[in-house]
Backbone as CSV, one residue per row, in Angstrom:
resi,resn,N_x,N_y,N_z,CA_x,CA_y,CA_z,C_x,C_y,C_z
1,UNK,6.926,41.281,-65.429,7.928,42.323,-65.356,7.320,43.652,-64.937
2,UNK,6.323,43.769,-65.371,5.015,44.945,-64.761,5.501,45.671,-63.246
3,UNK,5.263,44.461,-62.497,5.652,44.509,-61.073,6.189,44.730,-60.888
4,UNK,7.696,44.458,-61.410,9.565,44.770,-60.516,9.670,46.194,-60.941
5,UNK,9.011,46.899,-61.886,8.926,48.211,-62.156,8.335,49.169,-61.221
6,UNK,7.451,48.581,-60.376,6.599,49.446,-59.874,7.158,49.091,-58.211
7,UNK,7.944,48.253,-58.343,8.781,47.832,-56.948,9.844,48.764,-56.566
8,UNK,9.883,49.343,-55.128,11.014,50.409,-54.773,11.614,49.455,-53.577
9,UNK,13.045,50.253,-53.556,13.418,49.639,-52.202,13.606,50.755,-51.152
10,UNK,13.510,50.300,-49.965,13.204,50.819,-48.753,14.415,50.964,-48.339
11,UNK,15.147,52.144,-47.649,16.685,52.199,-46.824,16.335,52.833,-45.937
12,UNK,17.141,52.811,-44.609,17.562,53.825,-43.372,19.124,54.367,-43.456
13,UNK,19.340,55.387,-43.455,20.992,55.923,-43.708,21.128,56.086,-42.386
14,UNK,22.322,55.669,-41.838,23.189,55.416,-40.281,24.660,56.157,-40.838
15,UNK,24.315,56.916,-39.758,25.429,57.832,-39.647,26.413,57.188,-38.571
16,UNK,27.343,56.724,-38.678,28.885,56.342,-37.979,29.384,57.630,-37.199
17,UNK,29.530,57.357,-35.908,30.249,58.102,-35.190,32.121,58.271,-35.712
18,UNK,32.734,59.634,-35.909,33.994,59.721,-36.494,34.358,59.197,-37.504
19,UNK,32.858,59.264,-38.796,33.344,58.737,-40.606,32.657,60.031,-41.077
20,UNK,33.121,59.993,-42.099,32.363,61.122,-42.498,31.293,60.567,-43.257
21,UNK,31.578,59.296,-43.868,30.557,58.794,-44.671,29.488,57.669,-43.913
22,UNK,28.285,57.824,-44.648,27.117,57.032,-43.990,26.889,55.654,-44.948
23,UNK,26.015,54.701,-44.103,25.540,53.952,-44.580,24.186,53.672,-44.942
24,UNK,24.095,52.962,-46.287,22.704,52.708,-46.619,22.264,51.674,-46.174
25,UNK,21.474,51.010,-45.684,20.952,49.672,-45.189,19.648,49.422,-45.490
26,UNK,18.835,48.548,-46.663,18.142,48.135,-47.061,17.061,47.510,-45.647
27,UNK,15.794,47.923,-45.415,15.195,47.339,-44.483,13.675,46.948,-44.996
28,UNK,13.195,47.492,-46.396,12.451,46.957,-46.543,11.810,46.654,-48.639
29,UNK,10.989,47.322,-48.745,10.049,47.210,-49.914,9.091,48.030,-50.394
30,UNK,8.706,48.965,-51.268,7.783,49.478,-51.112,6.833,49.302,-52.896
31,UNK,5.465,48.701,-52.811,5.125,48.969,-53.919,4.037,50.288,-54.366
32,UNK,4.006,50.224,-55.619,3.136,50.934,-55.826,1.278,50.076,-56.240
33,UNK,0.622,51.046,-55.691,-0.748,50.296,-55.953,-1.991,50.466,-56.850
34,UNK,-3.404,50.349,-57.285,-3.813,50.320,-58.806,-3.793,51.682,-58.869
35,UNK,-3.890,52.269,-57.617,-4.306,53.590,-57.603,-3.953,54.593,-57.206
36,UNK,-2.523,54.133,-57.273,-1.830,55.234,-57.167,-0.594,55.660,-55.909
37,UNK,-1.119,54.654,-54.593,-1.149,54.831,-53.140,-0.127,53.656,-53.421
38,UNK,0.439,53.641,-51.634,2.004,52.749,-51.662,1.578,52.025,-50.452
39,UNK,2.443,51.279,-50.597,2.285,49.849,-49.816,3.854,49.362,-49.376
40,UNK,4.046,49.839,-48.146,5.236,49.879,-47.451,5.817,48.708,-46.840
41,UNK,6.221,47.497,-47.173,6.424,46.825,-46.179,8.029,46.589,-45.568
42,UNK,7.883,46.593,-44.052,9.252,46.743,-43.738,9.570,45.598,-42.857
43,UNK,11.069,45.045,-43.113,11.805,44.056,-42.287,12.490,44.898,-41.066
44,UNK,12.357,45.632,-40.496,12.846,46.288,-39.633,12.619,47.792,-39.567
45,UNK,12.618,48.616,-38.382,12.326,49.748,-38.169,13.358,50.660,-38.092
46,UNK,13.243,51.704,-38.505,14.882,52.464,-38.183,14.900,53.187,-37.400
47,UNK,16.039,53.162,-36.412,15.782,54.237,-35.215,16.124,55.838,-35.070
48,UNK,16.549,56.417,-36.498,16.133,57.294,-36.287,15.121,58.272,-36.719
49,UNK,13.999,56.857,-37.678,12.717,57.625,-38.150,12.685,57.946,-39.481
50,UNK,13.498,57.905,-40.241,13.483,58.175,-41.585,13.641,57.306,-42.410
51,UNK,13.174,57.255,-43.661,13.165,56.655,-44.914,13.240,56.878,-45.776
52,UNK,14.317,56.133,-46.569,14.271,56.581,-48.229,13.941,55.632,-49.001
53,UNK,13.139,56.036,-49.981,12.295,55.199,-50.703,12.970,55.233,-51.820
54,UNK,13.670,54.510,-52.761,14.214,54.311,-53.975,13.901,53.353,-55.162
55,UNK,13.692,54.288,-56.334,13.679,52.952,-57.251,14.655,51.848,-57.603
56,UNK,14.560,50.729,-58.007,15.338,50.104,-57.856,15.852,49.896,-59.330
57,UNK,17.399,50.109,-59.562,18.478,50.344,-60.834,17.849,48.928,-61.323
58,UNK,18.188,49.079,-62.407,18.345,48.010,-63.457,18.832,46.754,-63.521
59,UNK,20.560,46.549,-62.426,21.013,45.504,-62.080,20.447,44.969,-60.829
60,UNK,19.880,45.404,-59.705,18.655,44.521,-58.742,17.978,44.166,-59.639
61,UNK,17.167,44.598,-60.724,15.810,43.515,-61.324,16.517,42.701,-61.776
62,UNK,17.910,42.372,-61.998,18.251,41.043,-62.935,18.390,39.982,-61.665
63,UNK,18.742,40.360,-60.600,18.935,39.494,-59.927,17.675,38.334,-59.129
């Protein structure tokens, strides 16, 4: 359980032409490492360069 704690998830937010609201889209993983430093791994790249790194709530670790 150590691990899923120290596990973040990776998003790109996409902005929709004529919504006002955006989307989150999960593209990757990020952990943390012994020492402190992160370890990014991604299923896809986002095109417009940014990332948000999030911890992950309580109901993802159950799943």
């Amino acid at each position: 359980m150590a691990s899923q704690a120290k596990m973040m998830e990776v998003y790109t937010v996409v902005d929709k032409a004529g919504s006002e609201k955006s989307f989150w889209v999960r593209i990757g993983a990020c952990f943390t490492n012994r020492d402190g430093s992160f370890s990014v791994l991604l299923d896809a790249l986002p095109t417009n360069g940014k990332l948000q790194i999030r911890q992950r709530n309580s109901e993802q670790t159950k799943v």
